[in-house]
N, C-alpha and C positions, 0 to 999 in steps of 0.2 A: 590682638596678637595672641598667637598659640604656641603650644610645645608639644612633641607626641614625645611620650617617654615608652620606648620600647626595649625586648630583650632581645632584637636585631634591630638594625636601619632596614627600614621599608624604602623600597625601590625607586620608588615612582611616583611623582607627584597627583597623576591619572589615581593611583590608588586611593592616595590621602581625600583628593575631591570626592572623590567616588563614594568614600565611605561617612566625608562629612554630610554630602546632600541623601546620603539611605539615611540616617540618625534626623537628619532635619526633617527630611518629609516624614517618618517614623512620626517622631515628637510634634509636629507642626502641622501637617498635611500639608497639600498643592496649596489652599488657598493664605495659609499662614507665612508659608516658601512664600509665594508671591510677595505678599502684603511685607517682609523681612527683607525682599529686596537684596538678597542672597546672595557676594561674589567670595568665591575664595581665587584669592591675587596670585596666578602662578609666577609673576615674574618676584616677588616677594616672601615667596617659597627661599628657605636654606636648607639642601639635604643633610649637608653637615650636622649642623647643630638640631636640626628638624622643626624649623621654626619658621611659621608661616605670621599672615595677616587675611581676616575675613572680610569684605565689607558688608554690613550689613545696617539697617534703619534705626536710628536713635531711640525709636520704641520699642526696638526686640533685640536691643542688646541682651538681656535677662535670658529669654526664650534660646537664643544662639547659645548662649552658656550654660545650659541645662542639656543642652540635644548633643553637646560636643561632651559633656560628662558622662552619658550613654555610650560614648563608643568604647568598647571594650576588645575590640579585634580588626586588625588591618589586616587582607589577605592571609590568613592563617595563622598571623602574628599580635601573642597580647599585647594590648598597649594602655596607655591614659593618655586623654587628650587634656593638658593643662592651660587655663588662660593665664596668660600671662598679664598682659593689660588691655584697656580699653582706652578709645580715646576719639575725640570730636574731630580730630584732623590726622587725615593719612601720615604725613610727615612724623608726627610726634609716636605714633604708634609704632613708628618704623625705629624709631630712635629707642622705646623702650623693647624693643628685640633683644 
């Protein structure tokens, strides 16, 4: 689970993926992306609050959390990409939103 803390609300959910998979392949390349098994959950996306859910492989939990502390700008706007938590089952992750 994530949080974007920004000095506006970013738009569009399109942007947030957008700019999570440039920061991944950035930090990871294609064959890393692959291998991380990489989904960011749009129906698990809250613009509200700006709190999403990644899925990604039990081995590159660490790796996701390093490439999302990279991002420093969404569409024109500063941000930080905070985790919030981690966890072995979608459900519980959803709960710690």
């Amino acid at each position: 689970a994530f949080e974007i803390i920004s000095d506006g609300k970013i738009k569009s959910f399109e942007e947030i993926s957008s700019a999570i998979w440039s920061s991944a392949l950035g930090f990871l390349g294609e064959l890393g992306c692959s291998r991380a098994g990489i989904q960011v959950l749009k129906e698990k996306y809250d613009p509200k609050t700006q709190r999403g859910i990644i899925r990604v492989s039990n081995k590159s939990v660490d790796e996701m959390r390093a490439s999302l502390g990279l991002i420093k700008q969404i569409n024109n706007t500063k941000v930080s990409v905070k985790t919030l938590a981690s966890s072995g089952i979608l459900k519980k992750a959803v709960a710690r939103m």
